[in-house]
VMD Tcl script that draws the C-alpha trace (Angstrom):
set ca {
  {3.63 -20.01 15.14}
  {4.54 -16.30 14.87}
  {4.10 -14.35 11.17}
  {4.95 -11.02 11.06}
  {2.31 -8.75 8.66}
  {3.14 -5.77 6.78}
  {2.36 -4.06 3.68}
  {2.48 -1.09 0.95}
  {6.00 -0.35 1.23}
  {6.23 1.90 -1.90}
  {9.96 1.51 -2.26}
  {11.27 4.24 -4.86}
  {8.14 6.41 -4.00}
  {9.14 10.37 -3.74}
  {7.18 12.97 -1.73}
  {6.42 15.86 -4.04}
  {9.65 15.04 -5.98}
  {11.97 14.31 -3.09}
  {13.68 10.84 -2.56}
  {12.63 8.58 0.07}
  {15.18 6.22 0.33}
  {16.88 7.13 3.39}
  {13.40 6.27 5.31}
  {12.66 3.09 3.29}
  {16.39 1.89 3.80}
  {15.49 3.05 7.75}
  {12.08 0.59 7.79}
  {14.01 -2.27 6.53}
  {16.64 -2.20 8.70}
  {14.21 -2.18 11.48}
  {12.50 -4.58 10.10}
  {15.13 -6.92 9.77}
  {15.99 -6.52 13.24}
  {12.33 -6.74 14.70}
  {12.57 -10.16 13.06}
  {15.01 -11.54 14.44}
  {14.20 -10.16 17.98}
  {10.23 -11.86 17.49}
  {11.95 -14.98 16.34}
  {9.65 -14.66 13.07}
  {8.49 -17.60 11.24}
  {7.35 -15.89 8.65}
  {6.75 -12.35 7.14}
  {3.41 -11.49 4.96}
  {4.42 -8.42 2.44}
  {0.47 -8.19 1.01}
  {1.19 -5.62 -2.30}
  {2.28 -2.16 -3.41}
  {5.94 -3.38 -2.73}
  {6.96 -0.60 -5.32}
  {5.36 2.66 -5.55}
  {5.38 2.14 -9.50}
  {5.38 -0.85 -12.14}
  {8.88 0.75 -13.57}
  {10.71 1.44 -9.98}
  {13.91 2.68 -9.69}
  {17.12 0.57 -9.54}
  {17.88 1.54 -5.93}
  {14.24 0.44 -4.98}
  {14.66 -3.00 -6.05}
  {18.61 -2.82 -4.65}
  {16.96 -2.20 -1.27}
  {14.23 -5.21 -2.04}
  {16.81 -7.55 -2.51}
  {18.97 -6.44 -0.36}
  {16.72 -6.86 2.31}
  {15.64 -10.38 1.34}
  {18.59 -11.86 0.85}
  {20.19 -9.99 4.73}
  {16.99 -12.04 6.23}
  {17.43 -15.39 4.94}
  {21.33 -14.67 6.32}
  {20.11 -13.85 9.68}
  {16.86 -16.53 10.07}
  {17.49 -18.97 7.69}
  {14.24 -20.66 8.17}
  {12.29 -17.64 7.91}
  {9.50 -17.81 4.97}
  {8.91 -15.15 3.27}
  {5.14 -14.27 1.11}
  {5.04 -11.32 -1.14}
  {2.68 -10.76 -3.41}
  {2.10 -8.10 -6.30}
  {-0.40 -4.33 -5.62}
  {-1.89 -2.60 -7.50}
  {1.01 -0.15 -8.31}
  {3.22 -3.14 -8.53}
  {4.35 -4.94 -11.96}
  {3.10 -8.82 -11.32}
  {5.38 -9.62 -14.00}
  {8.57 -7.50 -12.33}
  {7.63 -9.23 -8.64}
  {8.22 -12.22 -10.24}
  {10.70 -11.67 -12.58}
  {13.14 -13.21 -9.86}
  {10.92 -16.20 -7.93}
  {13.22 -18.91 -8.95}
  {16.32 -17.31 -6.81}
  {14.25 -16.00 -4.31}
  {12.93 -19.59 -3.56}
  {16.50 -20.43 -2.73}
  {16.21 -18.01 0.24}
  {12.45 -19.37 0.94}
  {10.99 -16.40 -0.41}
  {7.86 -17.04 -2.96}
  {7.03 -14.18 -5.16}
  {3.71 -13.95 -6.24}
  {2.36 -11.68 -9.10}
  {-0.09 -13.13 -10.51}
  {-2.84 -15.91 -10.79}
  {-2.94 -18.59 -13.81}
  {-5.61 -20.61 -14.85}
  {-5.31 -24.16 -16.36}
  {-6.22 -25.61 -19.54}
  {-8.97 -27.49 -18.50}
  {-10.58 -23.88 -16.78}
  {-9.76 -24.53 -13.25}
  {-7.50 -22.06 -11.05}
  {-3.73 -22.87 -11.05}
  {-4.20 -23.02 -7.10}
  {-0.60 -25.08 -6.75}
  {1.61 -22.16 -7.48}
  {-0.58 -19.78 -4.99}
  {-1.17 -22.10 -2.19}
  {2.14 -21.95 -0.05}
  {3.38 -24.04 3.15}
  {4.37 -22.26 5.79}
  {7.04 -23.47 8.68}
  {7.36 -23.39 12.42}
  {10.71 -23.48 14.58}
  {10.70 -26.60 14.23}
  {10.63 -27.07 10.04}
  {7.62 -28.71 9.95}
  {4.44 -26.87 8.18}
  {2.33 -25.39 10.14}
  {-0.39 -23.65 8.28}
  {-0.72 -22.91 4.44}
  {-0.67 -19.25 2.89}
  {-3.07 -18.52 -0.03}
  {-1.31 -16.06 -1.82}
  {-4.19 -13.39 -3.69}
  {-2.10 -10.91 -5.48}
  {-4.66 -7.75 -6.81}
  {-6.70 -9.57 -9.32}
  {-7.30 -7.61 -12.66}
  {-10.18 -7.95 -14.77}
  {-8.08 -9.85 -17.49}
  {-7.39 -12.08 -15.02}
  {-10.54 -12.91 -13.74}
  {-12.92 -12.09 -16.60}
  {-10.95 -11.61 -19.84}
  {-11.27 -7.49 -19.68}
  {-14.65 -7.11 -18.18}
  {-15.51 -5.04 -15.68}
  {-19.18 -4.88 -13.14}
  {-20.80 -7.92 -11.65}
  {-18.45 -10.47 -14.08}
  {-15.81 -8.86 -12.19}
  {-17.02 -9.69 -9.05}
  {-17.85 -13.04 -10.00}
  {-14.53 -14.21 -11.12}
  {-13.03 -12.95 -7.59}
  {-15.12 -14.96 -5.96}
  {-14.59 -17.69 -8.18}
  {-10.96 -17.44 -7.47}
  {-11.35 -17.20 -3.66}
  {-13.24 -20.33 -3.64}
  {-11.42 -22.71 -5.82}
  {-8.13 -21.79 -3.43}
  {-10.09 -21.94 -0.49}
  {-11.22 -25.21 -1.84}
  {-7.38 -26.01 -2.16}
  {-6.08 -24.87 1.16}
  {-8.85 -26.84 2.97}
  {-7.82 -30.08 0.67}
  {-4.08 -29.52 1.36}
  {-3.62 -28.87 5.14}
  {-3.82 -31.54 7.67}
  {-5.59 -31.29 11.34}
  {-3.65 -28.54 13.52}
  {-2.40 -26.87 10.47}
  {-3.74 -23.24 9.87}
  {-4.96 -21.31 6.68}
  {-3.90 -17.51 6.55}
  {-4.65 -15.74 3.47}
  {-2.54 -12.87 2.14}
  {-4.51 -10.06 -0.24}
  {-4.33 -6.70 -1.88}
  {-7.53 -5.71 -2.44}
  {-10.05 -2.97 -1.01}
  {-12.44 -4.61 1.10}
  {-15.67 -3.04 2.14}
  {-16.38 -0.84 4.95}
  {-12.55 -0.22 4.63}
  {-10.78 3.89 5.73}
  {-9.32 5.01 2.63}
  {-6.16 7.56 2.20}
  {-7.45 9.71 -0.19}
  {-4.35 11.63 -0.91}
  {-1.75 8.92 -1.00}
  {-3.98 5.52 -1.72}
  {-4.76 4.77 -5.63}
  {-8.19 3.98 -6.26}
  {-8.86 0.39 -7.66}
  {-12.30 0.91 -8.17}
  {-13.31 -1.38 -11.44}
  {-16.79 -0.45 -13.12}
  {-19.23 -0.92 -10.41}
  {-17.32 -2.90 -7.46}
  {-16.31 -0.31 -5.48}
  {-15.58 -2.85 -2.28}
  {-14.74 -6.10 -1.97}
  {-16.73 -8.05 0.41}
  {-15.27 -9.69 4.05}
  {-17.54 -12.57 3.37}
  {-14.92 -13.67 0.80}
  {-13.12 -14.92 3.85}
  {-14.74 -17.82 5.68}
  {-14.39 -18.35 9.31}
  {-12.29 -21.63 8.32}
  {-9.61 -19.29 7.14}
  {-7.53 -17.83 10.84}
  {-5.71 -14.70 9.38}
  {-6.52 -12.88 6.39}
  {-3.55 -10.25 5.71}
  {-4.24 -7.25 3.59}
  {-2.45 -4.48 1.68}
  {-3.60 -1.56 -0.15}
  {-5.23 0.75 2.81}
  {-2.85 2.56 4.53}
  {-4.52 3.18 7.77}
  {-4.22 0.57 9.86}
  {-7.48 -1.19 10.64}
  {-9.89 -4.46 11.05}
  {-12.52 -4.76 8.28}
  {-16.45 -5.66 8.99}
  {-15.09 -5.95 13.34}
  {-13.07 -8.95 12.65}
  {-10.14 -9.25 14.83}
  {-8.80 -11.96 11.99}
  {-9.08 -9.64 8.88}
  {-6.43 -6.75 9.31}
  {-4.79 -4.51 7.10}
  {-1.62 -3.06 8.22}
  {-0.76 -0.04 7.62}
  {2.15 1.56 5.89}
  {4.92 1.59 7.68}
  {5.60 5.22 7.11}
  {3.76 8.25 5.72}
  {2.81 8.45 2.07}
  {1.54 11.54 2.40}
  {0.90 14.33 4.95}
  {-2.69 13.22 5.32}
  {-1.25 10.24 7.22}
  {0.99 12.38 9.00}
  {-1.06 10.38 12.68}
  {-1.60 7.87 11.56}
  {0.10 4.67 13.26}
  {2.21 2.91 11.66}
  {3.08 -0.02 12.42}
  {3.86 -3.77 11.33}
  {1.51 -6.56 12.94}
  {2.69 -9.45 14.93}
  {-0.16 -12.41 14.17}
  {0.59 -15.39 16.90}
  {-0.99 -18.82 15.43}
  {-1.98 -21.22 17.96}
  {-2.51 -24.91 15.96}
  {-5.50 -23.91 13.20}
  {-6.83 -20.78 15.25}
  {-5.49 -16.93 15.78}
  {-4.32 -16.44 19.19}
  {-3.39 -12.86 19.31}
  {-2.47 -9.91 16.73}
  {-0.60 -7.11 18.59}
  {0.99 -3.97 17.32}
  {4.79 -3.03 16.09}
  {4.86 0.20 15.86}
  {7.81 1.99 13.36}
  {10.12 4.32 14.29}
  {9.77 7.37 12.17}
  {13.06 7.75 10.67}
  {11.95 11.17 9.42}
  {9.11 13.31 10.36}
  {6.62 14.90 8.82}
  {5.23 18.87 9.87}
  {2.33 20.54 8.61}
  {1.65 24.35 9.04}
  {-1.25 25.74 8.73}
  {-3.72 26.91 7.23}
  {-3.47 29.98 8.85}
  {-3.03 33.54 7.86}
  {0.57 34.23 6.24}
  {2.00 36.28 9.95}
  {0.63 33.62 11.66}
  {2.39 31.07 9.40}
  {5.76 33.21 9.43}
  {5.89 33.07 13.55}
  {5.16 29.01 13.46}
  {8.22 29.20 10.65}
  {10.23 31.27 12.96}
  {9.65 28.95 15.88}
  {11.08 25.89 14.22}
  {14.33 24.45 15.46}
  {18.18 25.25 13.85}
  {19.25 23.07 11.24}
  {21.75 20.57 12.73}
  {23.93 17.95 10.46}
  {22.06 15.11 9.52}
  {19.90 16.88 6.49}
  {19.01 13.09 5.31}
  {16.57 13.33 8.42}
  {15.62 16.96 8.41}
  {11.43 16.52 8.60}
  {9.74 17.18 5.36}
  {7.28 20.54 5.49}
  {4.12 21.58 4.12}
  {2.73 24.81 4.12}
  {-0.64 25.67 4.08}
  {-1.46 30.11 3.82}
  {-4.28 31.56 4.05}
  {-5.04 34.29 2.10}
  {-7.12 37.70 1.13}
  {-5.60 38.04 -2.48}
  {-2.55 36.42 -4.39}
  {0.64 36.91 -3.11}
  {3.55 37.47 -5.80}
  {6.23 36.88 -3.48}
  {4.60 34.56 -0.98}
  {7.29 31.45 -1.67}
  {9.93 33.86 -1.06}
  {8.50 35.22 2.16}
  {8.44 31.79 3.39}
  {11.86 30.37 2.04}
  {13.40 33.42 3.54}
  {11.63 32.51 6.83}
  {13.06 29.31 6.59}
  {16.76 29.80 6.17}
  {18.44 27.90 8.69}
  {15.89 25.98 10.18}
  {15.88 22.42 10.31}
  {13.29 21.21 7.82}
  {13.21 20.47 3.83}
  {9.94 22.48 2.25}
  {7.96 20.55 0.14}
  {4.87 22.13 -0.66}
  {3.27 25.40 -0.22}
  {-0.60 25.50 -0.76}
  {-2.83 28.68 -0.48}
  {-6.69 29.13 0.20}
  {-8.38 32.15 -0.62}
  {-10.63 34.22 1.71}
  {-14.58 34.40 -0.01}
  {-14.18 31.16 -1.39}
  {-16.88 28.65 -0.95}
  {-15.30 25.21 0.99}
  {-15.67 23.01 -2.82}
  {-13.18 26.38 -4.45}
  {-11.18 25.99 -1.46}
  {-10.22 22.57 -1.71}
  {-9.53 22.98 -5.55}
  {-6.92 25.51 -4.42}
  {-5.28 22.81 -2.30}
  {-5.71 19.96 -4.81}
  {-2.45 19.73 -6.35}
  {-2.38 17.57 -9.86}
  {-0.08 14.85 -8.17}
  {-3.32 14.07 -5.53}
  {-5.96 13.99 -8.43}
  {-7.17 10.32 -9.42}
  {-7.07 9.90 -13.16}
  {-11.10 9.50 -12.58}
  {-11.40 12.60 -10.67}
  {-9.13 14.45 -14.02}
  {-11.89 12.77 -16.09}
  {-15.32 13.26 -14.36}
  {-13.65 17.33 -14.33}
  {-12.88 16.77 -18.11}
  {-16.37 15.59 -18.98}
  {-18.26 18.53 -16.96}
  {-16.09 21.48 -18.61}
  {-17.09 19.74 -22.41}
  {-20.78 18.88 -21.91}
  {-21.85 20.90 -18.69}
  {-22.63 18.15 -17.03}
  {-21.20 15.53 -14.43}
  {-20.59 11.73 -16.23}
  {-23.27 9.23 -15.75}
  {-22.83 5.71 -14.26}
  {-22.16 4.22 -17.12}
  {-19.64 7.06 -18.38}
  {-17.66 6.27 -15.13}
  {-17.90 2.40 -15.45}
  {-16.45 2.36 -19.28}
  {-13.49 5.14 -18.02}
  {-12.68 2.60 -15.10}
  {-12.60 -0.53 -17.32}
  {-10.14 1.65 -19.95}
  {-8.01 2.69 -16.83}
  {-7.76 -0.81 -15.53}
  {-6.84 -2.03 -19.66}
  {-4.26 0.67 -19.77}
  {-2.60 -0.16 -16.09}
  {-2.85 -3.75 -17.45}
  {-1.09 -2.92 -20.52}
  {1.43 -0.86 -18.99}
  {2.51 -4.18 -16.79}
  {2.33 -6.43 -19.74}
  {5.76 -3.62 -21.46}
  {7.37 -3.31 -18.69}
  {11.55 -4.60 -18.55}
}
mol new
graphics top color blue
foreach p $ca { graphics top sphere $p radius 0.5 }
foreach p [lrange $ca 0 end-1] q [lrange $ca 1 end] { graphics top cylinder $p $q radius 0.2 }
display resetview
C-alpha cells in the first residue's frame, strides 16, 4: 500500500502582505499530478491546512478545488485531513458530509460520549488498497485543545487527557483491524526533541507541556504522520514517526530547507520504506545580506532583468547593515532595484555598537513576535522584571481560551 504524507499547507497565507496563491495553486497542481504518477492510495494532510481560522474565499476555492480534481483523476484515492492549530476544526468540517462522497474524511475535532469514553468511531478511518479492500486503519488526531481534553485546563491535566485520548484510539485501532492490516496515525502536534521554525511556526505551547512525547506512539502503530513543524524531520530517530515539511517556504528562515511531500510504502502491518518528494519551487525566495549598504547595493545591482512572468518574480529580503539611521535607505534600495526581476518584501537594518540581543530586536519585525514573546516584553517594561513560571503558564492557558473561542465564532 502506498500513502502519500504531507502537511501545513497554509493556503491563503501572505508573506509580509503579499498573496501566495500563485505558489499554493503551483503545489497542488503538482500534487495532483505526483498522485497519480505514484498510483497513491491515499494522501495524509496532518493540520494547518489554512494559514488562519477565517481564510480567504480563494483559499478554500483552491481546497476544494483540489479535492474534488483528485477524486476525478483516482477515484479510489482516500483522502485524511485533519484540523492545526491555525485551522478552524469547526470550518474543516463544515463540509465532511460531501467530501465523504469523494472519500475524503475531514477531521476537526475529537468528541467524547455520554458515558465518558472517546468517540473513537468517527476518528478511526479505513483505509484502501488497489484493490478496494482495507488495508490498514488511520487514527485521525487533529491538535487537541485543552477544552477538549481537560475542560480548559492547562499543565500535567493537559497532558493527561492526550494521553488518555491516544490510548482509548489506540485501543480502537488495535480492536478494529484484522491480521495484515496496518495502523498509521495522522497528528498535529509538537512532539519532543522536534526543530522548530521560529519565524514562521506558531507556538502551541500550553502551560507547562512544551513537547509532546514519541512514546505516545507504540511500536504496534507502522506510520505516525505529523504536521505542525515545518522542517522536515524524524522525531526521537524513528524512521516511522516523520513530519513532513511544508511544501514551500513560510518564511525566509526556511528559505533551505527541503521541502518535500513523503511517499510512506506499507508492506501488510509493517513500514517498508518512506522516501522523499521533493517540490518544485514555483517561486523563489532571495535573501541579501546583512551586509554594509554598498555592499548590499552591488548584490542589488547584480540581480537579473525583470522578464514577463511577475507572478513568479522571487520574493526579496533585505538585510543593511548600518553605522547610523538612514533617512532615505528604502529609496536607495528601491531605486537599485528598478528593473530587476524580484518583488521586495522586507528591508531590515542592524546597527553597528549594538550588543547581538539589540541587534536581533532591530530585525524582529511585529509579524514574527509570538503573542507570548509581546507579553513576557509587556510584563518586564511594567514591573522590571521577566514573568515567572506561573505568569507564563496562566498567559498560555488565556491564549489557548481565546484561540478556542475565536474557532467556536467563526462562519
Amino acid at each position: 500500500m502506498r500513502l502519500i504524507h504531507t502537511s501545513d499547507w497554509h493556503l491563503g497565507q501572505t508573506l509580509h502582505g503579499q498573496d501566495r496563491d500563485f505558489e499554493h495553486a503551483a503545489f497542488l497542481a503538482w500534487l495532483l499530478d505526483t498522485l497519480v504518477a505514484e498510483q497513491a492510495d491515499a494522501l495524509l494532510v496532518a493540520g494547518d491546512i489554512f494559514d488562519t481560522v477565517n481564510p480567504p474565499l480563494k483559499a478554500q476555492e483552491r481546497l476544494y478545488d483540489f479535492i474534488v480534481n483528485a477524486h476525478t483523476r483516482l477515484p479510489q484515492l482516500d483522502i485524511v485531513l485533519i484540523a492545526g492549530n491555525h485551522d478552524s476544526g469547526g470550518r474543516i468540517e463544515l463540509p465532511a458530509p460531501l467530501m465523504k462522497r469523494l472519500n475524503a474524511h475531514a477531521i476537526g475535532r475529537i468528541g467524547w460520549l455520554a458515558d465518558g469514553g472517546l468517540d473513537h468511531e468517527r476518528l478511526l478511518l479505513p483505509l484502501h488498497d488497489a484493490a478496494g479492500q482495507v488495508a490498514a486503519w488511520c487514527l485521525a488526531l487533529p491538535f487537541l485543545r485543552p477544552a477538549e481534553v481537560t475542560g480548559g485546563e492547562a499543565g500535567d491535566d493537559y497532558l493527561t487527557g492526550i494521553r488518555q485520548v491516544h490510548e482509548q484510539l489506540i485501543a480502537a485501532g488495535q480492536a478494529r483491524r484484522q491480521p495484515g492490516q496496518a495502523l498509521v496515525a495522522i497528528s498535529h502536534a509538537h512532539l519532543a526533541g522536534g526543530a522548530v521554525s521560529e519565524d514562521s511556526e506558531r507556538n502551541i505551547v500550553i502551560g507547562n507541556a512544551e513537547a509532546l512525547p514519541a512514546s505516545l506512539f507504540p511500536e504496534s502503530i507502522a506510520y505516525v504522520a505529523l504536521g505542525h513543524l515545518h522542517k522536515p524531520q524524524q522525531v526521537a530517530g524513528q524512521a516511522r514517526i516523520r513530519y513532513s515539511g511544508s511544501p514551500l517556504p513560510l518564511s525566509f528562515a526556511e528559505v533551505n530547507y527541503p521541502h518535500q511531500v513523503l511517499r510512506v510504502t506499507l508492506d501488510g502491518e509493517r513500514l517498508a520504506a518512506v522516501d522523499s518528494l521533493p517540490v518544485p519551487r514555483s517561486v523563489d525566495l532571495l535573501r541579501i545580506g546583512p551586509a554594509p549598504l554598498p555592499e548590499v547595493l552591488d548584490r542589488l545591482a547584480a540581480l537579473p532583468a525583470r522578464g514577463l512572468f511577475d507572478e513568479a518574480l522571487p520574493w526579496l529580503e533585505v538585510r543593511v547593515q548600518l553605522d547610523e539611521p538612514l533617512p532615505d535607505l528604502r529609496a536607495r534600495i528601491e531605486a537599485a532595484l528598478t528593473g530587476k526581476a524580484c518583488r521586495l518584501v522586507r528591508i531590515a537594518s542592524e546597527y553597528a555598537g549594538r550588543g547581538r540581543e539589540a541587534e536581533s530586536e532591530v530585525l524582529l519585525g511585529l509579524d514574527r513576535i509570538t503573542p507570548s514573546e509581546l507579553f513576557a516584553r509587556a510584563w518586564q517594561a511594567e514591573y522590571g522584571n521577566p514573568p515567572d513560571e506561573q505568569a507564563l503558564e496562566d498567559f498560555a492557558t488565556l491564549l489557548q481560551r481565546v484561540e478556542f473561542a475565536g474557532e467556536e465564532n467563526a462562519p
